[in-house]
Biopython code that builds the backbone (N, CA, C, O; Angstrom):
import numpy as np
from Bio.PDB.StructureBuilder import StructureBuilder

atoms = [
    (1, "UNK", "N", (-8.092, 18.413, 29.471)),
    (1, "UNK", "CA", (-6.954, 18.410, 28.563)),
    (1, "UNK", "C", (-6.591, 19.847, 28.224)),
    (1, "UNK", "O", (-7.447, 20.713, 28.042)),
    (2, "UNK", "N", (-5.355, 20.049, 28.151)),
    (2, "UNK", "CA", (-4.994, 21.188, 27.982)),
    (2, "UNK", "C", (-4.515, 21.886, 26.917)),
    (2, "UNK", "O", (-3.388, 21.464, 26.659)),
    (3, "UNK", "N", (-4.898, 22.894, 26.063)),
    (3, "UNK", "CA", (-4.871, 22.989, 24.685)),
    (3, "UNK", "C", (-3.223, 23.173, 23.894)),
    (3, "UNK", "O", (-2.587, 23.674, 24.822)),
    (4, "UNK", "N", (-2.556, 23.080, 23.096)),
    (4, "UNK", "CA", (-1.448, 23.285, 22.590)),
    (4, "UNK", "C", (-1.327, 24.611, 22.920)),
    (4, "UNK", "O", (-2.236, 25.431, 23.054)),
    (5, "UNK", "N", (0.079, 24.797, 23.064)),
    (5, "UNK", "CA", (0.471, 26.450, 23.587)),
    (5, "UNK", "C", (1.250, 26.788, 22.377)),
    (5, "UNK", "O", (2.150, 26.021, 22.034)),
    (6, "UNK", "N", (0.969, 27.981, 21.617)),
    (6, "UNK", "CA", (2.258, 28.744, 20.571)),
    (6, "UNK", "C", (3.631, 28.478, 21.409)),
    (6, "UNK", "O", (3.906, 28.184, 22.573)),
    (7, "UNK", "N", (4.536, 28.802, 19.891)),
    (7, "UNK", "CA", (5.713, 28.391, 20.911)),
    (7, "UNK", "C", (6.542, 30.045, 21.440)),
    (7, "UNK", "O", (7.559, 30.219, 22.112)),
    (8, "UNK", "N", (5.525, 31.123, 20.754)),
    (8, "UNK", "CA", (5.650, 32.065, 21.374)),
    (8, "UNK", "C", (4.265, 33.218, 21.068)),
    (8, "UNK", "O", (3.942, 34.074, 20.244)),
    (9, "UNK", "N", (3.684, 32.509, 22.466)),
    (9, "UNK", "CA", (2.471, 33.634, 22.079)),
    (9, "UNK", "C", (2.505, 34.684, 22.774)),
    (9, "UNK", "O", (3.397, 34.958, 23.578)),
    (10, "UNK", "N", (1.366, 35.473, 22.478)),
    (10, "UNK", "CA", (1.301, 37.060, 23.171)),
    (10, "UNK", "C", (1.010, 36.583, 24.761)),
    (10, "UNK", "O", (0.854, 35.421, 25.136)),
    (11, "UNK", "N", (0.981, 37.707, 25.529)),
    (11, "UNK", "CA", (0.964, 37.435, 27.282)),
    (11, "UNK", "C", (-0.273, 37.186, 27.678)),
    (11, "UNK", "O", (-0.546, 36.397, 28.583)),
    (12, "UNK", "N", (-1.324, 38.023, 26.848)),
    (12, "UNK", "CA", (-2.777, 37.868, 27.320)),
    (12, "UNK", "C", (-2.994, 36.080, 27.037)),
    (12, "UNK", "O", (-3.356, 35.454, 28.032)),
    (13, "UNK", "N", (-2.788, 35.288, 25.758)),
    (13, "UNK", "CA", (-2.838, 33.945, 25.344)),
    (13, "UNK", "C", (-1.903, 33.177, 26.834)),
    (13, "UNK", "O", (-2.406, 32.383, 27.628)),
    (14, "UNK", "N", (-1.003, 33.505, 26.857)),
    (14, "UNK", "CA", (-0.315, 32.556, 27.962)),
    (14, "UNK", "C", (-1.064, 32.692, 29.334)),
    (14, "UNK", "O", (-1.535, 31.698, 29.886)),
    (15, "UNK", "N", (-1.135, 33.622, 29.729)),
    (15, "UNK", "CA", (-2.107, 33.996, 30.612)),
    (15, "UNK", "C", (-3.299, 33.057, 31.173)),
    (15, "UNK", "O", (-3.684, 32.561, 32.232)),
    (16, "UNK", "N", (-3.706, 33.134, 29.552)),
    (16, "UNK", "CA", (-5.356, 31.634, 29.985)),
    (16, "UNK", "C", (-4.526, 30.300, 29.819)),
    (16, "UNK", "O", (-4.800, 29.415, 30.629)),
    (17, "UNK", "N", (-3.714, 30.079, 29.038)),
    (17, "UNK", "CA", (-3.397, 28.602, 29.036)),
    (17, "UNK", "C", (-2.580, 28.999, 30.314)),
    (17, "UNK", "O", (-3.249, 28.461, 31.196)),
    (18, "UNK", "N", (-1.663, 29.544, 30.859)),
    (18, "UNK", "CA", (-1.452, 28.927, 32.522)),
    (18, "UNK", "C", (-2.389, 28.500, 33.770)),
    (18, "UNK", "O", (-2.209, 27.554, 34.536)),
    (19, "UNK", "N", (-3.791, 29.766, 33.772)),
    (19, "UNK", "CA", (-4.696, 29.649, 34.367)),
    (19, "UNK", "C", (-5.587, 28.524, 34.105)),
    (19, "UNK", "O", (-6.403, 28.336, 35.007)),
    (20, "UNK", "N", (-5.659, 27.626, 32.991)),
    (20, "UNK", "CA", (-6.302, 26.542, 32.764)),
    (20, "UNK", "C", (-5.483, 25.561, 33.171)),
    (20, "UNK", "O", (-5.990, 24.645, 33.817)),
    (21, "UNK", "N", (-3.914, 25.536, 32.857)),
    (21, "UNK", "CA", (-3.105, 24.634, 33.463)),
    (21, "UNK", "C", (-2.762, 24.615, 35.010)),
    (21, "UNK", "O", (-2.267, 23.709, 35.680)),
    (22, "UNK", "N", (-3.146, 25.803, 35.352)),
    (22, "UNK", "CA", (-2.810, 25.615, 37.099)),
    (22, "UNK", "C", (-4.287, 25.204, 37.248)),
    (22, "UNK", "O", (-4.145, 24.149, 37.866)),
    (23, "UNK", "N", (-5.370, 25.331, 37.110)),
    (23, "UNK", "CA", (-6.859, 24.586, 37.175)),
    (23, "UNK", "C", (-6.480, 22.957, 37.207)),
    (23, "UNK", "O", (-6.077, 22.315, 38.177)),
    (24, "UNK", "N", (-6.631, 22.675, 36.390)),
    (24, "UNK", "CA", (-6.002, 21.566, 35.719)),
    (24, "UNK", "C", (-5.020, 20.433, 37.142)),
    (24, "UNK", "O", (-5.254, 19.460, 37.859)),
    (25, "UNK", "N", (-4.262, 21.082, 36.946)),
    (25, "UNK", "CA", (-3.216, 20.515, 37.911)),
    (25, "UNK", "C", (-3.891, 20.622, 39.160)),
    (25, "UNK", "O", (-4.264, 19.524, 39.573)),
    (26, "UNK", "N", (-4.023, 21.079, 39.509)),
    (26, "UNK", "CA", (-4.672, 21.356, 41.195)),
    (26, "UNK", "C", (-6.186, 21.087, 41.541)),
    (26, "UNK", "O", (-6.598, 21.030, 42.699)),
    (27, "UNK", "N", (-7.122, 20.897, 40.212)),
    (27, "UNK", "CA", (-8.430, 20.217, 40.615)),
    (27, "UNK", "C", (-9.130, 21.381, 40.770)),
    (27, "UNK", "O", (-9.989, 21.330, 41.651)),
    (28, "UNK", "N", (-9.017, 22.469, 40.150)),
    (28, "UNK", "CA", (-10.173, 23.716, 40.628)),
    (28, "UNK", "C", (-10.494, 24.413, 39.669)),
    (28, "UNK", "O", (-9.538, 25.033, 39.203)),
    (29, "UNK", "N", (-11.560, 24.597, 39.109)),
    (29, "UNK", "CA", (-12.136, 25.267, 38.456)),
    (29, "UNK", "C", (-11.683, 26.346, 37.446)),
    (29, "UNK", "O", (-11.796, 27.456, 37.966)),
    (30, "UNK", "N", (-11.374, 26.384, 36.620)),
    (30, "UNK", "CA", (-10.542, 27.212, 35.955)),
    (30, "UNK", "C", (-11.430, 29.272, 36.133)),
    (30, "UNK", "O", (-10.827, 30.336, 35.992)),
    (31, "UNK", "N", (-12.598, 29.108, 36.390)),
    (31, "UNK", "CA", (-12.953, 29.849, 36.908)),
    (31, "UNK", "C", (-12.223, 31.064, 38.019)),
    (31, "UNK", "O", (-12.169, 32.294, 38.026)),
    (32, "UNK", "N", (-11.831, 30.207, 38.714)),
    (32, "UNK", "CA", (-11.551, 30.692, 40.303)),
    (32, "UNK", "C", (-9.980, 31.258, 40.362)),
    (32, "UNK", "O", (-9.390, 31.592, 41.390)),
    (33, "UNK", "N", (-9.414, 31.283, 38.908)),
    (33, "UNK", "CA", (-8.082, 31.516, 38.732)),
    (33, "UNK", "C", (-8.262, 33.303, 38.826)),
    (33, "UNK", "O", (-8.882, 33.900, 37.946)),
    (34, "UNK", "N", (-7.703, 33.948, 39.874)),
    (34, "UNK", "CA", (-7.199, 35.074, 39.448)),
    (34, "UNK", "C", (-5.981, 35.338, 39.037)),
    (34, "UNK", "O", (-5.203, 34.983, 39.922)),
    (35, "UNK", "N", (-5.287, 35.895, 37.913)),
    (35, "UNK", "CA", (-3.867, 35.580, 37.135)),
    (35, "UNK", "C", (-2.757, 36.835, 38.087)),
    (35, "UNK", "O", (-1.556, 37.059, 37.935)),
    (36, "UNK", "N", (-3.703, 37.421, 39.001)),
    (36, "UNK", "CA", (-3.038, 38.316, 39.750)),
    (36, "UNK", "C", (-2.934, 37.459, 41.190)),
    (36, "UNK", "O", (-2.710, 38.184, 42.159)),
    (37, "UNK", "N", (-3.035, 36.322, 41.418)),
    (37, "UNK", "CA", (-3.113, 36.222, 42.731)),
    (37, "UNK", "C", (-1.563, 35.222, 42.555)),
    (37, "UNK", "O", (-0.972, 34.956, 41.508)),
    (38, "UNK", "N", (-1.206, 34.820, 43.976)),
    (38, "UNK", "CA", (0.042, 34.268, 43.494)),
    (38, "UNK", "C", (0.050, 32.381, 43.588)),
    (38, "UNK", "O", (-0.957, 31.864, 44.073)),
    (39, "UNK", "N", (0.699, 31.863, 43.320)),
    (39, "UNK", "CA", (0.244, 30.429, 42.696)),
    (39, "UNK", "C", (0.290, 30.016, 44.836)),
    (39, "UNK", "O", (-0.725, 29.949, 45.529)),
    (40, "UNK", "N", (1.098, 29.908, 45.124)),
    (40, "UNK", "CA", (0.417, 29.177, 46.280)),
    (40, "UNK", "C", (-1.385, 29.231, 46.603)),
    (40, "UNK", "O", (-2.085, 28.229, 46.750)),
    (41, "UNK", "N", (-1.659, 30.049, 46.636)),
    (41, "UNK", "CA", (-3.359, 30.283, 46.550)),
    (41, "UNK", "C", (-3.762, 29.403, 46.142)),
    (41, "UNK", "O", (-4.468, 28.846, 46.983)),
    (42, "UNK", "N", (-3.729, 28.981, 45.395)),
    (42, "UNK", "CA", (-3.826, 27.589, 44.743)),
    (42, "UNK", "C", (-3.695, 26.175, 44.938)),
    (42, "UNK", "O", (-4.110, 25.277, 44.206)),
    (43, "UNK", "N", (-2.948, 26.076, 46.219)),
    (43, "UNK", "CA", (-1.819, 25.418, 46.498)),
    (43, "UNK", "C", (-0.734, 24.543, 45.812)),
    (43, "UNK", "O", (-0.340, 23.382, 45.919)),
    (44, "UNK", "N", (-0.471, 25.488, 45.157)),
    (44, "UNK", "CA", (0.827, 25.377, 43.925)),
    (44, "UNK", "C", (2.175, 25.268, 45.253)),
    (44, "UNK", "O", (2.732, 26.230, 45.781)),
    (45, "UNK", "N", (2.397, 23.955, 45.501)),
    (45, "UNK", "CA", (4.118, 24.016, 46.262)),
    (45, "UNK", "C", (5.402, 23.211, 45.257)),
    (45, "UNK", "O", (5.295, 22.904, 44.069)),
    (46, "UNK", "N", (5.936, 23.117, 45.661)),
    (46, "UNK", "CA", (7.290, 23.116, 44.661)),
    (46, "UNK", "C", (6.835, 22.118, 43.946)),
    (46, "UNK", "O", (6.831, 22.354, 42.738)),
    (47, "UNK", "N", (6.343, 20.801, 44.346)),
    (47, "UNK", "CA", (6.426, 19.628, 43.651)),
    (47, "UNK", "C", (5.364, 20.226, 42.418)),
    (47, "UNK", "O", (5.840, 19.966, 41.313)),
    (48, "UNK", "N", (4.331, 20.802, 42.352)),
    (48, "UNK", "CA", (3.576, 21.470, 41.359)),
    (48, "UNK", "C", (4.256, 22.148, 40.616)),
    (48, "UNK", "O", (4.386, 21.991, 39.402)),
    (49, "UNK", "N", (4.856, 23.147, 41.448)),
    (49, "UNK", "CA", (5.980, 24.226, 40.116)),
    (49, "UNK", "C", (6.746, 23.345, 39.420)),
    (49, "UNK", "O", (6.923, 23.627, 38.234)),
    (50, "UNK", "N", (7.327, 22.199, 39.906)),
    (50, "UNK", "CA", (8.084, 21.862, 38.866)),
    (50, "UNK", "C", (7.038, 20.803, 38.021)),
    (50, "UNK", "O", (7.646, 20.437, 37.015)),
    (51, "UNK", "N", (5.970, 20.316, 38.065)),
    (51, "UNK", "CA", (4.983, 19.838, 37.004)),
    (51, "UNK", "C", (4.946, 21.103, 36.281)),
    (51, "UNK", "O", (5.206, 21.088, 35.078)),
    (52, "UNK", "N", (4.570, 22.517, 37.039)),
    (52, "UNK", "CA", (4.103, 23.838, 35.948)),
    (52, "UNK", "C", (5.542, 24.064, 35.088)),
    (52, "UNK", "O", (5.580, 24.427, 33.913)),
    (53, "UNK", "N", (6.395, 23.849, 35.703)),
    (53, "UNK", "CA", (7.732, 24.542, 34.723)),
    (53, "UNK", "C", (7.834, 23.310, 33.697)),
    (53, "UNK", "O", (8.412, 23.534, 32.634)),
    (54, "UNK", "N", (7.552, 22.610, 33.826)),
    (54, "UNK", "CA", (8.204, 21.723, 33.044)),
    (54, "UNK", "C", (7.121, 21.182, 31.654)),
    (54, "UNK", "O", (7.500, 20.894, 30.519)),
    (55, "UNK", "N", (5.718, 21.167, 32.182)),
    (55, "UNK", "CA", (4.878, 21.534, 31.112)),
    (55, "UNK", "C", (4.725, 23.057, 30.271)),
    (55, "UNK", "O", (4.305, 23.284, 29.136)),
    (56, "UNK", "N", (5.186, 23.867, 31.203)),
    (56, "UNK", "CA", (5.947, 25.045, 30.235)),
    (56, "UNK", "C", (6.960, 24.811, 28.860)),
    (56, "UNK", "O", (6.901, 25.169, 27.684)),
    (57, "UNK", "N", (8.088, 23.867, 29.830)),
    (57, "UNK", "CA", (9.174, 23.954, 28.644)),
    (57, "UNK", "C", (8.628, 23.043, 27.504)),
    (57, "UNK", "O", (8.619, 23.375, 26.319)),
    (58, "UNK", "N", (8.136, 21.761, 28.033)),
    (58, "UNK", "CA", (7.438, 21.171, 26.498)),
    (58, "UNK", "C", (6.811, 21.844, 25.534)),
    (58, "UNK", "O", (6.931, 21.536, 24.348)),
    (59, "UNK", "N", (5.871, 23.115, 26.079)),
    (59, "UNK", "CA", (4.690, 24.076, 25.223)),
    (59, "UNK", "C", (5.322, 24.513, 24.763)),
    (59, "UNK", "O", (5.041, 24.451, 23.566)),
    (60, "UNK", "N", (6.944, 25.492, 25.081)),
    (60, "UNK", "CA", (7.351, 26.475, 24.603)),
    (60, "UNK", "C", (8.791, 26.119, 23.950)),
    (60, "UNK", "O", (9.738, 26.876, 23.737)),
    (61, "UNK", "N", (8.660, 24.729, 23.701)),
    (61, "UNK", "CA", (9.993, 24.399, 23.361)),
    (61, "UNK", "C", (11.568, 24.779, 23.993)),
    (61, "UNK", "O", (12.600, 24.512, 23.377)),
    (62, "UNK", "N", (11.540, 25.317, 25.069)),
    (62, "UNK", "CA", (12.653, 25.961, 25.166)),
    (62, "UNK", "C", (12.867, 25.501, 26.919)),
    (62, "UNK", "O", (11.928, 25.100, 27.607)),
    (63, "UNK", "N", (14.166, 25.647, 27.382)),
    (63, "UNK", "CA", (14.382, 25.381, 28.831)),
    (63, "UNK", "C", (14.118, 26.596, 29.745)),
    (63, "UNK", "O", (14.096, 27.784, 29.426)),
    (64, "UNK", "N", (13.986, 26.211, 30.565)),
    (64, "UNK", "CA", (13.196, 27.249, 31.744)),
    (64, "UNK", "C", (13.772, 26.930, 33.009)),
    (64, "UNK", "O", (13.825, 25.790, 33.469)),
    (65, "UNK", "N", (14.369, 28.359, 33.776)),
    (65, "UNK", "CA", (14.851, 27.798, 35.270)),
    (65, "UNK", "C", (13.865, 27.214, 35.820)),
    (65, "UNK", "O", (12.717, 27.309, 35.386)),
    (66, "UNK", "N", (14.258, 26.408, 37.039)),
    (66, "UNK", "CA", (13.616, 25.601, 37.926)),
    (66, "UNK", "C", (13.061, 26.740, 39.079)),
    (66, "UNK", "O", (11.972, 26.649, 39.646)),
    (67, "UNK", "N", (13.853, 27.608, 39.249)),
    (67, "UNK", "CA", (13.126, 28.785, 40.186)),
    (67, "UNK", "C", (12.004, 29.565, 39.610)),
    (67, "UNK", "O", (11.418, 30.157, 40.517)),
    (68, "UNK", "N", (11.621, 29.729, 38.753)),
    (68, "UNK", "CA", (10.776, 30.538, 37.739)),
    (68, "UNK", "C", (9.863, 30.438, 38.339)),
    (68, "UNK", "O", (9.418, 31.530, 37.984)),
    (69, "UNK", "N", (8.889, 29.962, 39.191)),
    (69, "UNK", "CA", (6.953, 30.110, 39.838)),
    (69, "UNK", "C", (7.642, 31.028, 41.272)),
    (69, "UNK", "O", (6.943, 31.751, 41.982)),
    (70, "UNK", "N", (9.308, 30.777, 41.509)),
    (70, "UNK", "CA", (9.214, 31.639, 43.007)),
    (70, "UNK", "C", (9.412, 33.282, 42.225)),
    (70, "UNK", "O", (8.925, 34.325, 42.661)),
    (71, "UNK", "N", (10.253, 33.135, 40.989)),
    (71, "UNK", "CA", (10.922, 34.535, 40.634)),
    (71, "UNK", "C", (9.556, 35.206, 40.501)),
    (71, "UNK", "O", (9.348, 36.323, 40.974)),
    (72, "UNK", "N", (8.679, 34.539, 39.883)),
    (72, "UNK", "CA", (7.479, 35.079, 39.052)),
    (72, "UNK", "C", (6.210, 34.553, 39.622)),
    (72, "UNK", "O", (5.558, 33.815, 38.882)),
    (73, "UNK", "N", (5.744, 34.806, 40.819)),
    (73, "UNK", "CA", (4.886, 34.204, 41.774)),
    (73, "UNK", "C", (3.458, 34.084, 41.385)),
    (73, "UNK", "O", (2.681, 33.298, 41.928)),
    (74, "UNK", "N", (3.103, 35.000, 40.298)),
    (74, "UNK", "CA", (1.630, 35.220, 39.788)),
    (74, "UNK", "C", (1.778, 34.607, 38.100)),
    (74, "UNK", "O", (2.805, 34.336, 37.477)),
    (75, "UNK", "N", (0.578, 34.535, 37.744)),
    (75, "UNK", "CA", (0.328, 34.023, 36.335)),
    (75, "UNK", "C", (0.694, 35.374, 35.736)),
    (75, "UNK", "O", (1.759, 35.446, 35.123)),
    (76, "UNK", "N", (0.052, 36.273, 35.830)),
    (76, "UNK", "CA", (0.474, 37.862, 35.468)),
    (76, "UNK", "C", (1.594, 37.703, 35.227)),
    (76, "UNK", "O", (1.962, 37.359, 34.104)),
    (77, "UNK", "N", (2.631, 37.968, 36.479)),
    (77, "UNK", "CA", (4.250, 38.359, 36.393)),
    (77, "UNK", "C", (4.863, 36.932, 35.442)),
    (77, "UNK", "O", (5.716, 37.048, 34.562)),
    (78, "UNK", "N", (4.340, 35.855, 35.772)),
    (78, "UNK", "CA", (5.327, 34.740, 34.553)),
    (78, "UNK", "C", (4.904, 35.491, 33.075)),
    (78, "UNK", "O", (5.688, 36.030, 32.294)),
    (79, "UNK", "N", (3.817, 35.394, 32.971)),
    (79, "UNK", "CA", (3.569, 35.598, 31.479)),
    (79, "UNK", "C", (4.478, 36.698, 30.810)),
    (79, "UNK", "O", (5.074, 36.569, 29.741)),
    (80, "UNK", "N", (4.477, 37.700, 31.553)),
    (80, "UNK", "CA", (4.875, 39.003, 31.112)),
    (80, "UNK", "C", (6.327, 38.583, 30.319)),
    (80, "UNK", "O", (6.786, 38.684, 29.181)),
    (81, "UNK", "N", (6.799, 37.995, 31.768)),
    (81, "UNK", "CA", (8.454, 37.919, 31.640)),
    (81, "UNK", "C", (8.301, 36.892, 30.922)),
    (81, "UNK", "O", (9.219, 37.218, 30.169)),
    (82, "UNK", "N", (7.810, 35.556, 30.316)),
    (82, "UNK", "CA", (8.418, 35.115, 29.378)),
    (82, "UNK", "C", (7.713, 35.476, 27.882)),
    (82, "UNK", "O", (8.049, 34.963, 26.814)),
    (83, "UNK", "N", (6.636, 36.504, 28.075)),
    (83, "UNK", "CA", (6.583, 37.278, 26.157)),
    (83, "UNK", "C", (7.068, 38.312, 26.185)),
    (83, "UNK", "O", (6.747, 39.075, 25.274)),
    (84, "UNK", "N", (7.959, 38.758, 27.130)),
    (84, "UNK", "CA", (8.951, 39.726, 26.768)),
    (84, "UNK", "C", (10.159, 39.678, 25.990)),
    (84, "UNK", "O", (10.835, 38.649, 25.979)),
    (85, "UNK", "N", (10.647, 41.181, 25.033)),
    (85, "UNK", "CA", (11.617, 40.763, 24.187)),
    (85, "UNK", "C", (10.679, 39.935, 23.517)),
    (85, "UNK", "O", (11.035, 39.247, 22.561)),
]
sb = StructureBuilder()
sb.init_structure("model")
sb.init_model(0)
sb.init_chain("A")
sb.init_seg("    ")
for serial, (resi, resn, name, xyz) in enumerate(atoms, 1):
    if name == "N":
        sb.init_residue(resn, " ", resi, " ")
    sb.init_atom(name, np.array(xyz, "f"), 0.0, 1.0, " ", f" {name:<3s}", serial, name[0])
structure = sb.get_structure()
């Protein structure tokens, strides 16, 4: 189960709740997440990104493009860009 997300937390916090949620979703160890590697590694393919985007927008209250896991390919680069500003 995956813990409640702020509806705007700092990048390091989003960071682990994505890496537990791409665990999660894909059956692997939350361990084995490097937040620098890019989600296919994982085998994150579209039908996943849009489970990941879309359990995004519930956490964060807010709508989120549907391209967002290609714009932002790593847990790193999403986080950044959405606790930025």
């Amino acid at each position: 189960m995956i813990e409640k997300l702020e509806k705007r937390p700092n990048t390091l916090a989003l960071e682990s709740w994505l890496a537990a949620l791409v665990a999660d979703l894909m059956g692997i160890p939350v361990e084995t997440i490097d937040v620098r590697a890019r989600f296919d590694r994982y085998g994150v393919d579209s039908a996943a990104a849009v489970s990941l985007t879309d359990e995004l927008e519930r956490h964060l209250e807010r709508e989120l493009e549907p391209t967002l896991l290609y714009e932002h390919p790593t847990i790193e680069n999403l986080a950044a860009h959405l606790t930025e500003g």
